[in-house]
Structures are given as C-alpha cells and as structure tokens.
N, C-alpha and C positions, 0 to 999 in steps of 0.2 A: 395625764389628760392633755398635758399643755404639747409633749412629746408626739403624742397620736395626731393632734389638729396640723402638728408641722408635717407627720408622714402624710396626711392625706393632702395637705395642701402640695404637696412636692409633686405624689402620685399624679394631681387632679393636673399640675403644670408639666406635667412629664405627658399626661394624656394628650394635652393640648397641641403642646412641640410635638408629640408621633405626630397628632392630624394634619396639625401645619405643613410637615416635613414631607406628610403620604399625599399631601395635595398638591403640595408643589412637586411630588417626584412623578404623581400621575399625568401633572398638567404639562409638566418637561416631556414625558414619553407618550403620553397616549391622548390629550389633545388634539385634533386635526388643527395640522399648521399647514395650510398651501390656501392659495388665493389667487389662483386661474380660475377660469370658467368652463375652459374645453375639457373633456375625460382623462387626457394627456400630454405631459410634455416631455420632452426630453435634452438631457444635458450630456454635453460631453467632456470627460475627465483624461487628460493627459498623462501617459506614464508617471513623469516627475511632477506632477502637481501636487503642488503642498496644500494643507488642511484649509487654508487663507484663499487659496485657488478655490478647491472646491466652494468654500462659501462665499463668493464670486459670482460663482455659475448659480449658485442657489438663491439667491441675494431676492430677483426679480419673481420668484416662485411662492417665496415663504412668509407667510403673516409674521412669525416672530423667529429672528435670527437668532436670536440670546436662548432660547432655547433649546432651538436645535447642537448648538454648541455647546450646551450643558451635558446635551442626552447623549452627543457623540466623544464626550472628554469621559463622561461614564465608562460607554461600552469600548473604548480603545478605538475607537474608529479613526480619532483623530490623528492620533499616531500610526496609522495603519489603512491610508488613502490608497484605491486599486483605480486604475485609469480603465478607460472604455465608454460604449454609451448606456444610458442608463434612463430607463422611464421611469416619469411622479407621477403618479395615479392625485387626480383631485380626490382630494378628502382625506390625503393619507396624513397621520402622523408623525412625531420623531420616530419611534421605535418601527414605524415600518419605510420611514426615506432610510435610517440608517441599515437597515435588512436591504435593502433594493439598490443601496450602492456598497455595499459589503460584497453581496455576492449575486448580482440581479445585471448583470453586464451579458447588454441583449445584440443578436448577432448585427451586421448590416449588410445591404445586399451590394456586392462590387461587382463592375458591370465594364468589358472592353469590349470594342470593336476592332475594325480592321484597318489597325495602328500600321506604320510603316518604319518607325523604329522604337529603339529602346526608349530615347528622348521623350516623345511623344508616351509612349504607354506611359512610362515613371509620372509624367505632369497627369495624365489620366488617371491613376491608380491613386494617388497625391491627393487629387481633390475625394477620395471617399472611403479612406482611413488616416490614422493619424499618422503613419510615414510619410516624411516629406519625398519631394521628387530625385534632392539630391544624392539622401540615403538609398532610396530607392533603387536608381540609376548606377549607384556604387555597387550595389547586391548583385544586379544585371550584370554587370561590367566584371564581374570576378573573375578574374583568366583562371585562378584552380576552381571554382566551382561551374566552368565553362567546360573546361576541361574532362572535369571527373565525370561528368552528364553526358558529355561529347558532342558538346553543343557549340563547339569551338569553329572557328574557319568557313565563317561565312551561315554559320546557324545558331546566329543568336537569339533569332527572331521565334526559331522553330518552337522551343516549347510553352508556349503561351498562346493556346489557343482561346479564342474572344469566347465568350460564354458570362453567365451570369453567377457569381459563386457566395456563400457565405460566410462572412469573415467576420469576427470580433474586430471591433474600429481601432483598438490598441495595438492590433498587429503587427510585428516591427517588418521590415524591410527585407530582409534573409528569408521570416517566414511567411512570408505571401510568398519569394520566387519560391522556396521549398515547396509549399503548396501548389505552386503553377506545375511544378515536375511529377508531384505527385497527381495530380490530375490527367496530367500528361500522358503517365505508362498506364492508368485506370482508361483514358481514353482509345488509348490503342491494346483492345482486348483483342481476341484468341479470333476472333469472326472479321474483325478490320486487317489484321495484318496477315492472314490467309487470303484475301482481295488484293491488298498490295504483295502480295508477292503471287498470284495470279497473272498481274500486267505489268510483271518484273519490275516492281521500284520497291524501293525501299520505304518506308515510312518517312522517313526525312525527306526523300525525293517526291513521295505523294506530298509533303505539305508544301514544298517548292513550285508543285505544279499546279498544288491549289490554289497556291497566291495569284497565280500567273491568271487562271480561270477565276477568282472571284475578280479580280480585277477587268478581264474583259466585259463580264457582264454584271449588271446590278437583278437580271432578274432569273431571281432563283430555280425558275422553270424551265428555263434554257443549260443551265452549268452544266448539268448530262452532257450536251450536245457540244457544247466547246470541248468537253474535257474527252468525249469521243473523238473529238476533232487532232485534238493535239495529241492525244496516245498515236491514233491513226499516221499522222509526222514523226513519231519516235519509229515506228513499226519500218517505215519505210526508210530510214536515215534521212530525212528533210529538216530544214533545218525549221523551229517553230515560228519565229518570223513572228514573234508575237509586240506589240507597240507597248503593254506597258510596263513591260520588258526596259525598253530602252528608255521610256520617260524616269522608269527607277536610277538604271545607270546615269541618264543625267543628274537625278537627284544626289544622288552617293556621288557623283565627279564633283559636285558643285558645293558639295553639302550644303544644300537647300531643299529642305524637304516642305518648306510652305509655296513652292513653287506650285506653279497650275500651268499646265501644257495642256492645253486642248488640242493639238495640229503636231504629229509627229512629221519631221523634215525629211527631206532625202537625205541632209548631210548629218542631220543625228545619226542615221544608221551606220556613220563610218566610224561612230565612238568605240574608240577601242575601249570594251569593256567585258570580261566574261560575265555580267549580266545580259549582255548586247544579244538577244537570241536571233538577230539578224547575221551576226557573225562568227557565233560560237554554237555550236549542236548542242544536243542535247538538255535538260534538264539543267537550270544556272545553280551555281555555286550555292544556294542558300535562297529562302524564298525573299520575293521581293515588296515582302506584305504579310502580317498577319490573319490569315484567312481565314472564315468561320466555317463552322461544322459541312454545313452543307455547300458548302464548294470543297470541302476535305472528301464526304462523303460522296461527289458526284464523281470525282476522278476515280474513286475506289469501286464504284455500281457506272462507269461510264452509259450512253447510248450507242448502242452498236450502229454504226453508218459507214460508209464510203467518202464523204465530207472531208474535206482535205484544206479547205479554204474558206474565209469568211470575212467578211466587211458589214459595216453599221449599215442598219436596214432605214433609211430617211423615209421610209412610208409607213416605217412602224416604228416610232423613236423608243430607243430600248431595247430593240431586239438586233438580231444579226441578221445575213442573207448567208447560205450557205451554200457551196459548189462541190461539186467532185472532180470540174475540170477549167483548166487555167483560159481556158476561152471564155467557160460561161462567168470566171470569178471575174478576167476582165472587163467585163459588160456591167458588172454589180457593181465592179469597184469604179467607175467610169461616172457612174449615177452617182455614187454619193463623192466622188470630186468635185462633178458639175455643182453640187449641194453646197459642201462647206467652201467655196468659192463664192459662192452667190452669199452667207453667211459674212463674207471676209473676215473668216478665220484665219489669222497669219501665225499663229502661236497656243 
C-alpha cells in the first residue's frame, strides 16, 4: 500500500514536471513575442553575423529575448545564422521568426541610373545590398572577367545597363556583376541585334552611341531625333561633334568625374582624346555614360530625317533646334550664344 502511494505520488509529480515543461516549451515557441505596432518590420542579417549579431538586430522588436534564444538553441538556428533581409510580421512568435529567418530571405529592389563610372555605380550599388563599394569595384575592375566578357578596352561601362533588378540583399559582389552580364545577353535578344546590325553597329557600338544621345537630351521624346541625327553624321563620314563627348574626355583627363561643365570651350575641343568626337570620327572607344533602355532603344528604331545638326533650343529649355543646313544651324546656334552669354556662363 505504502509502495503504491509512493508510485502515484511520483506519477502525479512526473505529471506536473510534463505540464510545467509543455508550458514552458509552448510559451518558448508559440507565444507571440514582438512589440511593434506597424504590420511589419524588417531586419537585416549580414553573411558573417553571428548568433549575438542577429539578436542585436532583434533586441528592439522582441517582448522577450530569453526566449527566443531558447527556441533558436532548440531548432539549431543558432548555429546555423543565414544573412539577407528578412520580415517580422506583428504577432509572430519564436517558432515563426525562427522559420522566416531560416528560410524567409525576401528579395530587394536594386535600382541604377546613368552612372558615368565604375566608381560611382560600386558607391550606388553599395548603398542597396550588403556588398560594399570596394568589393564591388574590385569584381568590376577584374581584367580576366573583363576579358572573358569582352568588355575590356574602353567597355567597361557597356554591360550594366540602368534598369530596376531583383536581388537577395546578401548578394556578394561577383554575383550581382555576373547578374549585370547575364541581363546583359537577355537584353540584347534576337529583335535588338537584327536593328543594330540594320544601322551597321555593333551592340557595343549602339551602347556607345547611346550614351552619347542620352546625354544630349534628358527628354526622352526627342532621343529618336538625336539618335537620327548622329547615324545621319556616321552615314555621311562627319565627324559627330557631339559636346558631352568631350566634357567626358575631360572628366577621364582630369579624373574628376564630380566636375560640372555647363559651357563647352573652343579650347576643349583641342583635347587630344579619342573620346574627343570633335577630333576623332566615328563612334568613341567605349561609351561615355551608362545609358538607359530608352536612349539604347532609340538609336536602334532611330527617326528617319535629313537633320545633320543641332543646338539647345533657349525657347524651349530641354529641347534641341535641328538643321539640315550649316546656314540655318548658324542662326540657331548664334541665338543660343547670344543666351548663355547673357546667363554668364563661363564653365
């Protein structure tokens, strides 16, 4: 009898301990532990962040830290931290933050424009994943994967065109430029490089001359019309005579690329530069700008015209004046001197 009262008392403490143990392992995993107010937040986890790292970043999010650190020593989490960005749902608990940084690494959107060098894209690219600028710049800068692309000797610029792309924030340095290339031969399908070879260039030479035309104009209505313009100077052997052209070459002589020219010189044009397209024909060495889609795409669908010439239209700021003959371009160009003279623009 006395045997039996000890097995039921053991039973009845052994019952207790399970409860105890299933309340505390329910209240470790399944609990809601976060204490924002907004639907979501999100944190960001570095390749090499250690366990200490992430509960860092979690610190500001979570009603009880001691928990969540119980729940993720359970499921191996803790030894098995994955970098990326990662959204807390309000109301979520352990067993669902540790599911949502396990395997819940949500894309982000990487966004360039029309960068004018490597330097610049890397510090761009820098700020919206977790590659720095200098890793970055180094992946750019690779003379064999420069090489092997063909993207060497003055076209380092070419395959990165500005666009909006999505990318895991963890992404190392190699594989975003990998991704820029691969974008790259996806961008020049079977329909764009039958156009450029239509108006006899190449695809690297269309993105050369598209830099040239998104730089003349900011408005995208017009690019046609330049980019009709400047085929039209190829067609005929004229040299393109184009200004930001040589504001580039000065940039690259001086290496200053935070420089601002608003006033191209007469004695700029004597810069010996085969970007100089006052000096050198043809289509320059490599583009002098990354150029977006639609200054890619106008050189390749140009506007058919006889336009041969053109200068800033000061009665329409933004737009051009266009000629077909060096009399009438005289007259146009004549106005807007009289213009940025009266502006005392000297530079």
């Amino acid at each position: 009898m006395y045997i039996k009262k000890i097995l039921l008392f053991l039973v009845f403490v052994g019952l207790i301990g399970g409860g105890l143990f299933a309340y505390m392992v329910y209240g470790a995993f399944f609990t809601p532990n976060t204490k924002f107010d907004i639907d979501e937040a999100y944190i960001f986890i570095k390749s090499d962040d250690s366990f200490e790292k992430v509960k860092d970043a979690l610190s500001p999010f979570l009603e009880d830290l001691e928990t969540f650190e119980q729940a993720a020593d359970r499921k191996g989490y803790s030894q098995n931290v994955k970098g990326g960005k990662f959204a807390i749902r309000k109301g979520m608990n352990n067993n669902d933050l540790i599911g949502a940084l396990r395997s819940g690494s949500i894309p982000v959107k990487v966004a360039f424009n029309n960068q004018e060098s490597l330097e610049t894209l890397a510090g761009r690219i820098a700020s919206q994943i977790e590659a720095d600028s200098v890793s970055l710049l180094k992946a750019f800068n690779d003379v064999d994967f420069q090489k092997e692309n063909g993207f060497d000797n003055g076209h380092e610029l070419t395959p990165y065109i500005p666009n909006s792309y999505e990318f895991f924030w963890n992404t190392s340095a190699e594989k975003f430029r990998d991704r820029m290339i691969t974008e790259y031969n996806r961008f020049w399908n079977e329909d764009r490089k039958a156009k450029a070879e239509k108006i006899g260039l190449s695809p690297k030479k269309v993105i050369s001359l598209a830099s040239i035309v998104h730089k003349e104009t900011a408005k995208v209505e017009e690019r046609p019309r330049v980019a009709g313009l400047y085929l039209n100077r190829l067609r005929k052997n004229m040299l393109l005579q184009a200004d930001p052209t040589v504001i580039y070459a000065i940039k690259k002589h001086t290496g200053n690329f935070d420089m601002v020219i608003k006033r191209v010189l007469y004695k700029d044009l004597e810069l010996d530069s085969p970007y100089n397209t006052y000096k050198y024909a043809g289509v320059p060495p490599g583009p002098i700008a990354m150029p977006d889609i639609s200054a890619i795409d106008a050189v390749l669908s140009p506007e058919k015209h006889d336009y041969i010439y053109m200068v800033a239209n000061v009665e329409d700021f933004g737009y051009h004046k266009f000629a077909k003959t060096a009399a009438q371009h005289n007259r146009n160009k004549a106005q807007y001197i009289r213009w940025i003279n009266a502006q005392k623009i000297t530079r």
